[in-house]
C-alpha positions as CSV (number, residue, x, y, z in Angstrom):
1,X,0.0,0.0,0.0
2,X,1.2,3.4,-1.1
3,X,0.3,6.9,-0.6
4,X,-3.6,7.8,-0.5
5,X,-5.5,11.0,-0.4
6,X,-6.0,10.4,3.5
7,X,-2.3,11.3,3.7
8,X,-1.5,14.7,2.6
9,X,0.3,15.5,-0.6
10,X,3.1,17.2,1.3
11,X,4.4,14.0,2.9
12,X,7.8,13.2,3.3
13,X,9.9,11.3,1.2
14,X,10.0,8.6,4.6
15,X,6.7,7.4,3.6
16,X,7.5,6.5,-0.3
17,X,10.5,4.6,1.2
18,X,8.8,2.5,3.3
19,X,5.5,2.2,0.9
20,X,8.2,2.0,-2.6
21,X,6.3,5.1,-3.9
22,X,8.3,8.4,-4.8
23,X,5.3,10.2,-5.0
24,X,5.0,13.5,-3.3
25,X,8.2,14.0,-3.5
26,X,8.0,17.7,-5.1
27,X,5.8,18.6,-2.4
28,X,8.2,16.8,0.2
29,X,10.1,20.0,-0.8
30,X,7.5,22.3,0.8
31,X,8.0,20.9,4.9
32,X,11.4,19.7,6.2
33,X,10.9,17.5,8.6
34,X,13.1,18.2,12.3
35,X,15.6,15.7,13.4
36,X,13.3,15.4,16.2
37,X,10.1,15.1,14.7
38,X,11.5,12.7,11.6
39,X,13.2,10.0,14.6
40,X,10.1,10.4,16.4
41,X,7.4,9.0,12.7
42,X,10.6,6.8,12.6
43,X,10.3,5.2,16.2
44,X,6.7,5.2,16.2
45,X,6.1,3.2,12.6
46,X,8.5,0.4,13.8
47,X,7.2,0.6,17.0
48,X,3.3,-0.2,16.0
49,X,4.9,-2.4,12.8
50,X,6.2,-4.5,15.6
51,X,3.3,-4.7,17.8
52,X,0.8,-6.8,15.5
53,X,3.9,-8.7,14.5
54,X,5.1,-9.7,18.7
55,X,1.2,-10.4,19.8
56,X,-0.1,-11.7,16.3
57,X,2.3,-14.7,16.3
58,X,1.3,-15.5,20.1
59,X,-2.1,-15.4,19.7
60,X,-1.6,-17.3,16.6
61,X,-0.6,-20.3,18.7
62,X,-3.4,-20.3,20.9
63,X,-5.7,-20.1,18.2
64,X,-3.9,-23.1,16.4
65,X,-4.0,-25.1,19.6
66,X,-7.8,-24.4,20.1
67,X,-9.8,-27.5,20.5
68,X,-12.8,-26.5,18.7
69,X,-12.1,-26.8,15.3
70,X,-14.3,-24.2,13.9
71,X,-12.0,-21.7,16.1
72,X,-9.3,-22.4,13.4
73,X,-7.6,-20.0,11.7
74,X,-7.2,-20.0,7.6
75,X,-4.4,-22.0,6.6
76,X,-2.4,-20.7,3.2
77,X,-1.0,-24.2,0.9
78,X,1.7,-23.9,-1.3
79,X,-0.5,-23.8,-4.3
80,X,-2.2,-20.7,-2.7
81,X,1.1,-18.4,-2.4
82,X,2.3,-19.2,-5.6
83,X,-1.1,-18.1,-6.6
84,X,-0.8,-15.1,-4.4
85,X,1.3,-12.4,-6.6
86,X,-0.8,-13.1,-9.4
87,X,-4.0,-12.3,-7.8
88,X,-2.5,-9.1,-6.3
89,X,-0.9,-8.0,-9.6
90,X,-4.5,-8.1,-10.7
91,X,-6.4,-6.6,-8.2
92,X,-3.7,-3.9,-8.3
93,X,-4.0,-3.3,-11.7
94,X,-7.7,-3.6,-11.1
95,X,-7.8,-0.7,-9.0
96,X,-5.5,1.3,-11.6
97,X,-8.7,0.9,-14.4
98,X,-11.3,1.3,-12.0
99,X,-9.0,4.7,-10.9
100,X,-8.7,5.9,-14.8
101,X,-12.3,4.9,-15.8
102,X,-14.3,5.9,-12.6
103,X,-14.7,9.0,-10.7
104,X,-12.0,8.6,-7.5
105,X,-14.8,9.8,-5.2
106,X,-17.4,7.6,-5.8
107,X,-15.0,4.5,-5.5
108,X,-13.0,5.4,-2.4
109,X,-16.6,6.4,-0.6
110,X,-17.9,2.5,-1.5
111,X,-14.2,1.9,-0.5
112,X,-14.6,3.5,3.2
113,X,-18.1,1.9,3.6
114,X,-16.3,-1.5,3.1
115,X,-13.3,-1.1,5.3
116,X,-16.0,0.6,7.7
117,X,-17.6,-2.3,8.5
118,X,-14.3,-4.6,8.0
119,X,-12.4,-2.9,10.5
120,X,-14.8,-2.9,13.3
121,X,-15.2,-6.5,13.0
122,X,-11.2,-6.5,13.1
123,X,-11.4,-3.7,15.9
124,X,-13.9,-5.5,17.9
125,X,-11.9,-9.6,17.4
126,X,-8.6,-7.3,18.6
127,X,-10.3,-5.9,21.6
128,X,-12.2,-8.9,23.0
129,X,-9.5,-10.4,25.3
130,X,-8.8,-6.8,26.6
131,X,-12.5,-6.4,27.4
132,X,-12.9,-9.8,28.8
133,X,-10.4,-8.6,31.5
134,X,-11.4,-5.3,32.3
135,X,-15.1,-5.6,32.4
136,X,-16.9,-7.1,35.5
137,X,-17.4,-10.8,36.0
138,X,-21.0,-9.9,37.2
139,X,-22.0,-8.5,34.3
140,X,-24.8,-10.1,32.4
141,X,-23.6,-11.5,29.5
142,X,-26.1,-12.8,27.8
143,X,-25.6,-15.5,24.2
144,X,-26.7,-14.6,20.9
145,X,-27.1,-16.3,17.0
146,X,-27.2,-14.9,13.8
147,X,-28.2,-17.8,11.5
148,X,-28.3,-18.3,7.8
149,X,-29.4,-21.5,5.9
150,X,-30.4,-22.3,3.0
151,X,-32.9,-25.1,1.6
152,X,-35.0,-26.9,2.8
153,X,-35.6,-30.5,5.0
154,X,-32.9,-33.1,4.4
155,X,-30.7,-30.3,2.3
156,X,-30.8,-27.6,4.5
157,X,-27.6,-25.8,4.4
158,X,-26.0,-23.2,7.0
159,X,-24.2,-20.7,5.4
160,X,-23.7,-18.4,8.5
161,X,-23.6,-19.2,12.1
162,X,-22.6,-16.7,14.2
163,X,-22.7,-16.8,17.7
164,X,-21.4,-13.6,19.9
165,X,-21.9,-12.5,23.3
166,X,-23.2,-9.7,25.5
167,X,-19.2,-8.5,26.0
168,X,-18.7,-8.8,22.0
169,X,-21.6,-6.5,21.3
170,X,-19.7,-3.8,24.0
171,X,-16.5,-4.5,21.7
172,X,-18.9,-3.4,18.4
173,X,-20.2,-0.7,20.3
174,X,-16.6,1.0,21.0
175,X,-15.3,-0.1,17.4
176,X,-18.3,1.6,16.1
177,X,-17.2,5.1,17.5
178,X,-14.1,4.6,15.7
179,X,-15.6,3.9,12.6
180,X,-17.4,7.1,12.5
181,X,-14.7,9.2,13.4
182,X,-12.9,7.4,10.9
183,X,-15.1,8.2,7.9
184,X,-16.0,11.5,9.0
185,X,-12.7,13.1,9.7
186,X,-10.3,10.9,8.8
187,X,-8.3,11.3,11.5
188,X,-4.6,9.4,11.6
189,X,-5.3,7.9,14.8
190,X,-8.9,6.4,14.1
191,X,-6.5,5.3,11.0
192,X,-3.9,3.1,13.0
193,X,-6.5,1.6,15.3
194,X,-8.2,0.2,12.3
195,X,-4.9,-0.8,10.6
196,X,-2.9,-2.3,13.6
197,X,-6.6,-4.5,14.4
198,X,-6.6,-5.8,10.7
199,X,-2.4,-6.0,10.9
200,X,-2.7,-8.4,14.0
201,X,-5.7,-10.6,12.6
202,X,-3.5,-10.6,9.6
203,X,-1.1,-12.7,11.7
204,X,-3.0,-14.1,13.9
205,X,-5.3,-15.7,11.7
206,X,-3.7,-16.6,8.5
207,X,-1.5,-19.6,8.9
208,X,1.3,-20.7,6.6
209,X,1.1,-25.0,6.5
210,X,4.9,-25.3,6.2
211,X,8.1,-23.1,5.7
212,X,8.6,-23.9,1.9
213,X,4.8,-22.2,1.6
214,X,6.5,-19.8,3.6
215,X,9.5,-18.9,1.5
216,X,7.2,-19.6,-2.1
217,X,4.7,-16.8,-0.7
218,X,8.1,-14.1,0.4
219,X,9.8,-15.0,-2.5
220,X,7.1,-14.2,-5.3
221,X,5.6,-11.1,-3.0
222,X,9.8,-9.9,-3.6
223,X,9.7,-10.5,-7.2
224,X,6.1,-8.5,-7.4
225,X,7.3,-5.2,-5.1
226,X,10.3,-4.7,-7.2
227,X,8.7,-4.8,-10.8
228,X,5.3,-3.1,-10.0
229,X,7.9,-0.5,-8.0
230,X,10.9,0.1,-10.3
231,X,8.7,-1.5,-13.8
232,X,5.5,0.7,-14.1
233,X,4.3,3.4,-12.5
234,X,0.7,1.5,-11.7
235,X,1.7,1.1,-8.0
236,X,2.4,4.9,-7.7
237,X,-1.0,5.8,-9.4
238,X,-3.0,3.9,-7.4
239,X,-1.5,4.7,-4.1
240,X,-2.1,8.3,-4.8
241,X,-5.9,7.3,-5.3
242,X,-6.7,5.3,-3.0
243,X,-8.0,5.9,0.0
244,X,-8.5,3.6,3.2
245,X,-6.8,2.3,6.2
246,X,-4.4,-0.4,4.9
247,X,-1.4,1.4,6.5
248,X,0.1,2.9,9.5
249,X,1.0,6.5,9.6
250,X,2.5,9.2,11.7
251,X,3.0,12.5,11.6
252,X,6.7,14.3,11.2
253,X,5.4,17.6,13.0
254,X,3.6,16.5,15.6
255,X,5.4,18.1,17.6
256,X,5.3,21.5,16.2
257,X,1.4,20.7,15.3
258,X,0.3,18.2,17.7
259,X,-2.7,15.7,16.7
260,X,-3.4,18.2,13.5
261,X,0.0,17.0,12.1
262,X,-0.7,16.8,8.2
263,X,3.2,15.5,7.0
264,X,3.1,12.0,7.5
265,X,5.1,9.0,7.1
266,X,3.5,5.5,6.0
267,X,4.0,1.5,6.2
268,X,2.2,-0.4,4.5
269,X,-0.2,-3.7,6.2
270,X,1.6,-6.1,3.7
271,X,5.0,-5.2,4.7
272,X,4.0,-6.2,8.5
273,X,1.1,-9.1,7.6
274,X,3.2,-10.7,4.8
275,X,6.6,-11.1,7.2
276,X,4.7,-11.2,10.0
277,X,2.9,-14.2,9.5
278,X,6.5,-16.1,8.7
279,X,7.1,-15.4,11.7
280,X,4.2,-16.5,13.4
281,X,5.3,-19.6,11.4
282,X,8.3,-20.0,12.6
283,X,7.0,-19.2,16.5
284,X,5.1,-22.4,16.0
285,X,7.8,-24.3,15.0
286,X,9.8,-23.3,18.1
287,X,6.9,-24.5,20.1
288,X,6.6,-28.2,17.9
289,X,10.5,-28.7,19.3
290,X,9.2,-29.2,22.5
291,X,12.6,-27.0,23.8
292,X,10.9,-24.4,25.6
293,X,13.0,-22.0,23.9
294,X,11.9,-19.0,21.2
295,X,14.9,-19.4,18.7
296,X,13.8,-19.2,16.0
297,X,10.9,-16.8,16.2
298,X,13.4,-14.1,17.9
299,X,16.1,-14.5,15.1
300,X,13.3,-13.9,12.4
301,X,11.8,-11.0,15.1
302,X,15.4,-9.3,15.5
303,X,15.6,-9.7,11.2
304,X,12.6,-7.9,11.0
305,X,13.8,-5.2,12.8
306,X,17.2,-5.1,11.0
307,X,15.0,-5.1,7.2
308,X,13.1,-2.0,8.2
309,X,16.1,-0.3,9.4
310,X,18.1,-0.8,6.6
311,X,15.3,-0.3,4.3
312,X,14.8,3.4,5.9
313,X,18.4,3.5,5.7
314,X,18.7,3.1,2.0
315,X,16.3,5.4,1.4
316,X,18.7,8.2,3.6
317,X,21.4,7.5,2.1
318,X,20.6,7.3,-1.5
319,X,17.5,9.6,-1.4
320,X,15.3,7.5,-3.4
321,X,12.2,5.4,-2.7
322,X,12.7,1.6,-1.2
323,X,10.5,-1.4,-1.9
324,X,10.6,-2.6,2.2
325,X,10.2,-6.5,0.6
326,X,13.2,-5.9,-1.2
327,X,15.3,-6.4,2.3
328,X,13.0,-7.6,4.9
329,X,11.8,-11.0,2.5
330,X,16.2,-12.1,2.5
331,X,16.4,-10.6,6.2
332,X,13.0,-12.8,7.7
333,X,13.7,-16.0,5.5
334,X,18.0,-15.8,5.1
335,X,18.6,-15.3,9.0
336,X,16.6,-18.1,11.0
337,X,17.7,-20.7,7.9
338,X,21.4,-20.1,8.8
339,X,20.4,-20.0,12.2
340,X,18.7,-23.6,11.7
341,X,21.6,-24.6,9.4
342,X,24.2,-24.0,12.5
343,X,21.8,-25.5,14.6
344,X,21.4,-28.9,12.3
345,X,17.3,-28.5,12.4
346,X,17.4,-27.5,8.8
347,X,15.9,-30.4,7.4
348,X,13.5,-30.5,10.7
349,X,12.1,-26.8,9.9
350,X,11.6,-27.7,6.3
351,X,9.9,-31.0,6.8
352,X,6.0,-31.0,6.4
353,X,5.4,-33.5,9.3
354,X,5.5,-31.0,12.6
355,X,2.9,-29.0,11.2
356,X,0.6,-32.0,10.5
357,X,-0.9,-30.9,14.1
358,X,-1.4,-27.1,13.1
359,X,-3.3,-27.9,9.6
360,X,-6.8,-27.1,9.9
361,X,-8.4,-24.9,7.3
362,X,-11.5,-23.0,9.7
363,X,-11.2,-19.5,9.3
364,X,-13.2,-16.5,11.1
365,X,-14.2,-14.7,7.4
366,X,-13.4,-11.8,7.0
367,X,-11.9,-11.3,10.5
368,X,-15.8,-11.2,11.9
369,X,-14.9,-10.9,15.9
370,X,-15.8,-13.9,17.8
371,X,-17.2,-16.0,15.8
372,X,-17.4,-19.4,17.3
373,X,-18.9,-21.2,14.4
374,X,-19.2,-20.2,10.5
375,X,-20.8,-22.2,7.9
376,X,-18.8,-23.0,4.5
377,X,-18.1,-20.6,2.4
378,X,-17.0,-21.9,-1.0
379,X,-15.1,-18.6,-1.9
380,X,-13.6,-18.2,1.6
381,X,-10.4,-18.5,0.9
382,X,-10.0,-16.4,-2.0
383,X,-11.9,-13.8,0.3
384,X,-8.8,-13.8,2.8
385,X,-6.4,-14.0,-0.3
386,X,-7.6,-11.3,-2.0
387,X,-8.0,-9.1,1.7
388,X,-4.3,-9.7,1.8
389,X,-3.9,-9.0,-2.0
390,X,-5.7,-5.3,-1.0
391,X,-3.2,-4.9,1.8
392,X,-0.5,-5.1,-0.1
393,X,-1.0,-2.1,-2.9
């Protein structure tokens, strides 16, 4: 994801760097950002890039060891991530038409209705431990059902059945505000709360089946930031266009203009989601060894950190835009394989057999917040894929 109209047009050249955009860069021209204020966006986007990344992966464990299978989260096959850069090359290129044929308004307001209702769902499912916690064991909390079937007799058919609680309808309640104050204004904030809830369902809920899937998914999501970067200018055009909260962003002059900050820097979801749920991945497979240690999931954590940096180095040094893929896909896959390689679990973390116990395919859609139980959805999959594919303009 690249720059949208919800970030101003005078935003720094940080944000193409870590989004591989050089737009805005005449306008970048206009504000120059303090040393203070420009470590400060710095700090904070790694900061919230890591959050969803650190509590994601553990929450993607207790979801994977849930004993209700319908709890599951989605799990991504080989044939699926090979799959994947083609689906978002289309639906980027997609957008690109729709941009050039349709008004921009009209499609970024059915945009904003969409990503409305998607990101209280993934507001409320963030929020629900949290709110577990803090509100009152006396409380009534009385059990509800949304159900949808279809047919008749012998062939009846559920295609929805969602079960939610007194507590998960508070959780709505407070996601709702910030859904309105999102629409209405806008606002940066009401922007990250959205995108760090649908960052950290990202992770949490869509599980790789094996570390080849893994690398196959990174590898071809490399290949497609580079040429849709540095090979057509499709990327740039529709981040300029599009607007909705599939990034994080912070302001380099907040301290000069507080929360009305307008010069922002941006990360993209798919440069936390796409890493981030390797990692998860690779937390996992630290837990399957049974060692109660976190190797592996630190080294690729710790890589993480070290792609980002020298992706926002790069950018300093040679003053030009940065695909983030383009170092953090070697830095997450190349350090925890050397790592396993010194270790001599190389051909352990590569073999298909210790995540035979992690392989279910039952998937909240659509990151809908506490659902205990959702009918099939023939097209469920290429729902999530295509979610990610968005994430990732």
């Amino acid at each position: 994801m690249e720059q949208g109209p919800a970030v101003p047009a005078e935003a720094s050249p940080l944000l193409e760097s870590l989004n591989a955009t050089d737009a805005g860069n005449a306008s970048a021209a206009r504000f120059v950002a303090t040393p203070e204020g420009t470590a400060l966006a710095y700090g904070s986007l790694v900061l919230m890039a890591l959050l969803p990344i650190f509590f994601g992966a553990l929450r993607s464990v207790s979801s994977s060891k849930s004993k209700n299978s319908s709890d599951m989260p989605e799990t991504i096959t080989s044939r699926d991530a090979a799959r994947f850069p083609i689906i978002a090359s289309c639906t980027l290129f997609g957008l690109y038409l729709f941009f050039k044929i349709f008004s921009q308004e009209y499609i970024n307001l059915l945009l904003s209705m969409y990503f409305f209702v998607l990101g209280i769902l993934a507001l409320s499912h963030t929020m629900s431990p949290f709110m577990n916690r803090v509100l009152p064991a006396n409380l009534p909390n009385k059990q509800y059902q949304l159900l949808f079937t279809q047919g008749s007799g012998e062939s009846k058919e559920e295609i929805v059945n969602y079960e939610f609680d007194t507590k998960d309808l508070i959780c709505l309640g407070i996601s709702s505000v910030v859904g309105v104050w999102y629409v209405i204004k806008k606002h940066w904030v009401a922007n990250n709360l959205f995108g760090l809830a649908f960052a950290l369902n990202g992770v949490e809920l869509l599980h790789l089946n094996n570390v080849s899937t893994g690398c196959i998914l990174l590898g071809g999501l490399f290949v497609y930031d580079v040429f849709w970067v540095f090979g057509t200018n499709v990327m740039v055009t529709v981040a300029k266009s599009f607007e909705a909260p599939i990034k994080l962003v912070f302001p380099q002059d907040l301290l000069e203009r507080g929360l009305s900050a307008s010069n922002f820097a941006m990360l993209g979801l798919g440069d936390i989601v796409i890493p981030g749920i390797f990692i998860a991945l690779l937390l996992r497979f630290d837990v399957s060894l049974k060692k109660n240690t976190r190797t592996y999931f630190y080294t690729s954590f710790l890589a993480y950190i070290f792609g980002l940096g020298l992706t926002i180095f790069v950018m300093h040094t040679f003053k030009h835009a940065q695909p983030a893929l383009l170092y953090l896909v070697p830095a997450c896959v190349g350090f925890p394989v050397v790592v396993a390689l010194v270790k001599g679990e190389l051909t352990e973390m590569f073999r298909e057999s210790w995540h035979a116990g992690w392989q279910r395919s039952h998937f909240p859609t659509c990151f809908l917040p506490a659902v205990r139980r959702v009918g099939t959805f023939p097209a469920r999959k290429s729902c999530v894929i295509a979610a990610m594919a968005t994430m990732k303009e």
